[in-house]
N, C-alpha and C positions, 0 to 999 in steps of 0.2 A: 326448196323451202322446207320440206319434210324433213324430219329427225326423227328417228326413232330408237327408244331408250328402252332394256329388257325388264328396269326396277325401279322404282321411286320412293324414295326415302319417307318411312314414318314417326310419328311421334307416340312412345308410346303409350297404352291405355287400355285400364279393368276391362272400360264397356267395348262389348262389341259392334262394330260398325253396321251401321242397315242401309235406310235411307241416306241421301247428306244432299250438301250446300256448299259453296265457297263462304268461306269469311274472312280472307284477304287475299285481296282485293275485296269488301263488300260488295258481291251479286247484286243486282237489282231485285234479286227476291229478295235477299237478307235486307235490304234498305225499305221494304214496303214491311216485312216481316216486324223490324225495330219499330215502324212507324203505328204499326197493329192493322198494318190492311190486309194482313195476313195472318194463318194459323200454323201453329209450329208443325203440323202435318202438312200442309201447306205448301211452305216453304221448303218443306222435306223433299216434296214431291211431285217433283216436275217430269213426270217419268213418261216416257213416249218410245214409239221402235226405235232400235239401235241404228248406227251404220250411215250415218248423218254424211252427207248429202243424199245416198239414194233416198227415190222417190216410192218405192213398193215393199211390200211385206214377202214371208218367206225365202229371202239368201241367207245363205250360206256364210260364215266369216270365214275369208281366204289365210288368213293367218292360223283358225283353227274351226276345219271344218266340221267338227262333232259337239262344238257348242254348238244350244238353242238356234234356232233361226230367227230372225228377226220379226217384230211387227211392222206396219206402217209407219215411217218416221214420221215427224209433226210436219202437216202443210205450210206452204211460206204462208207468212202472217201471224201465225202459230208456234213459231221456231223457239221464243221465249218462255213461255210457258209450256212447252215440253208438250205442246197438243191439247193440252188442260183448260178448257175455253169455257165449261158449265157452271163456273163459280168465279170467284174472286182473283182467280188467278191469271183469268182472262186478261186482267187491267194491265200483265205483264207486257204483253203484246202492241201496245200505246206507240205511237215514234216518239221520239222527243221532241218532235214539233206541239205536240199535245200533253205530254206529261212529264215532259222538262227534267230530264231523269238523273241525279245525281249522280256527279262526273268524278273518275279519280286523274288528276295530275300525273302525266307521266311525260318523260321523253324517247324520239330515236334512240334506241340500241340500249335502250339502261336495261340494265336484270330487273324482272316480275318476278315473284312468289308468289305460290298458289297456293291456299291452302284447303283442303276439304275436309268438312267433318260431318261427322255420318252419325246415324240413329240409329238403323237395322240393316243386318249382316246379308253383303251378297261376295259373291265370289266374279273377278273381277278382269275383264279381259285388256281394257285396256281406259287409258284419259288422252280424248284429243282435244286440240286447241285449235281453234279456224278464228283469224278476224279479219274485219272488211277489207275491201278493196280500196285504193284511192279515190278518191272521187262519185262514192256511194252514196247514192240517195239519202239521204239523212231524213227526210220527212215520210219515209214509207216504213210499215212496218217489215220486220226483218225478213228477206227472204233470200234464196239459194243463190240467188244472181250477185247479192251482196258481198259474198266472202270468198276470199282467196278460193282458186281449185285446190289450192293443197294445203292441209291441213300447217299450221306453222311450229308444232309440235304433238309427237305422238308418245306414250310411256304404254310399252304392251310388256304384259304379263304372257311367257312364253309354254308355264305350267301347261300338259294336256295330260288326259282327258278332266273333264273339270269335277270327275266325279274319281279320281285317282286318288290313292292313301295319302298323298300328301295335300289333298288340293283347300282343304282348308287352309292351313299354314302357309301355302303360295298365292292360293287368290284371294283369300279376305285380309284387308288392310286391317294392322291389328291397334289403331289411332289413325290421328288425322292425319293427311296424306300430303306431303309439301313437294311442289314441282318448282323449278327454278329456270327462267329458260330468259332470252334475249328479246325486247319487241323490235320487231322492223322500223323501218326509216315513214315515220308517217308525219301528218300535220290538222291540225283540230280534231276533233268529236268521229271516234270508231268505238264498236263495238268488236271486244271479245267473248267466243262462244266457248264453252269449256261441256264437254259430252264426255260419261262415265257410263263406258258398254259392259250391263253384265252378261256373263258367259253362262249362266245356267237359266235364264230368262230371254224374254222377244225384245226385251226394252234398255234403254240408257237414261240417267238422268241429265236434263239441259240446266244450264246454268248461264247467263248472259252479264259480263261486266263493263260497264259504259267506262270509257277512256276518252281523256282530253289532250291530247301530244301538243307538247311547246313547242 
């Protein structure tokens, strides 16, 4: 079910990229974000250790062992708000059994676009995509047991060391970031998880977009 791809297409743009978000698919942050239950830092910053499923801080990335090492990825429960549980971002973490979370329409096998746009510049190892399993708990908040073991699409940036003459121009996305990839053969209400590992940091940002399959 892994794929992995060396580049992902940008759009491009003055500012340069920091912080970011999905805005299509509209995140679940970006829909509490429009709604104002959120702050544009906020919603920027869902940012928790890399390396999403493990459960511990300090590895290694096997793809490029002299980037940062990781922090603690976010606890199950916490998967949604990127570990971010002391303010408002906590409410991310909700099931939908509780906060009923605006769903987008999709079907088996159609092409998704992803887009992410970003605030403040990081240099950028890779974007993976994990969603649930068949037959996932729906009423629990999100955790590890929920989603696929293999990620459903991976876009790594193969640039080393991340501190190389080129590595600005290879790892920092120079606009928003568009991914295009197939969803699997599913039926009702899944969650996908969209993780953005920086390579000169412990952390990635989470991003979570609720899907409704016909």
């Amino acid at each position: 079910m892994s794929t992995t791809d060396s580049r992902s297409a940008t759009r491009s743009s003055s500012i340069s990229p920091r912080h970011g978000r999905v805005i299509t698919p509209e995140s679940r942050a970006v829909y509490l974000y429009e709604a104002g239950k959120l702050d544009f830092g906020q919603v920027n910053e869902l940012e928790g250790g890399k390396f999403f499923p493990a459960t511990q801080g300090g590895l290694r990335d096997p793809d490029a062992p002299d980037d940062v090492a990781n922090g603690v990825p976010p606890h199950d429960g916490e998967i949604a708000s990127g570990g971010r549980t002391a303010d408002a971002r906590a409410q991310l973490n909700e099931p939908d059994s509780v906060a009923h979370w605006q769903k987008h329409a999709v079907r088996s096998g159609q092409s998704l676009q992803i887009t992410w746009s970003y605030s403040m510049p990081h240099k950028t190892r890779r974007w993976t995509y994990w969603i649930t399993k068949p037959g996932w708990d729906t009423h629990a908040r999100l955790a590890r047991a929920h989603f696929e073991p293999d990620p459903l699409k991976v876009y790594l940036n193969t640039y080393q060391p991340y501190w190389g003459p080129d590595a600005d121009r290879e790892l920092i996305p120079r606009g928003d970031t568009i991914h295009e990839f197939n969803l699997p053969a599913r039926t009702g209400y899944h969650v996908l998880l969209a993780t953005w590992d920086v390579a000169d940091t412990a952390n990635a940002f989470y991003q979570v977009i609720d899907l409704n399959f016909a």
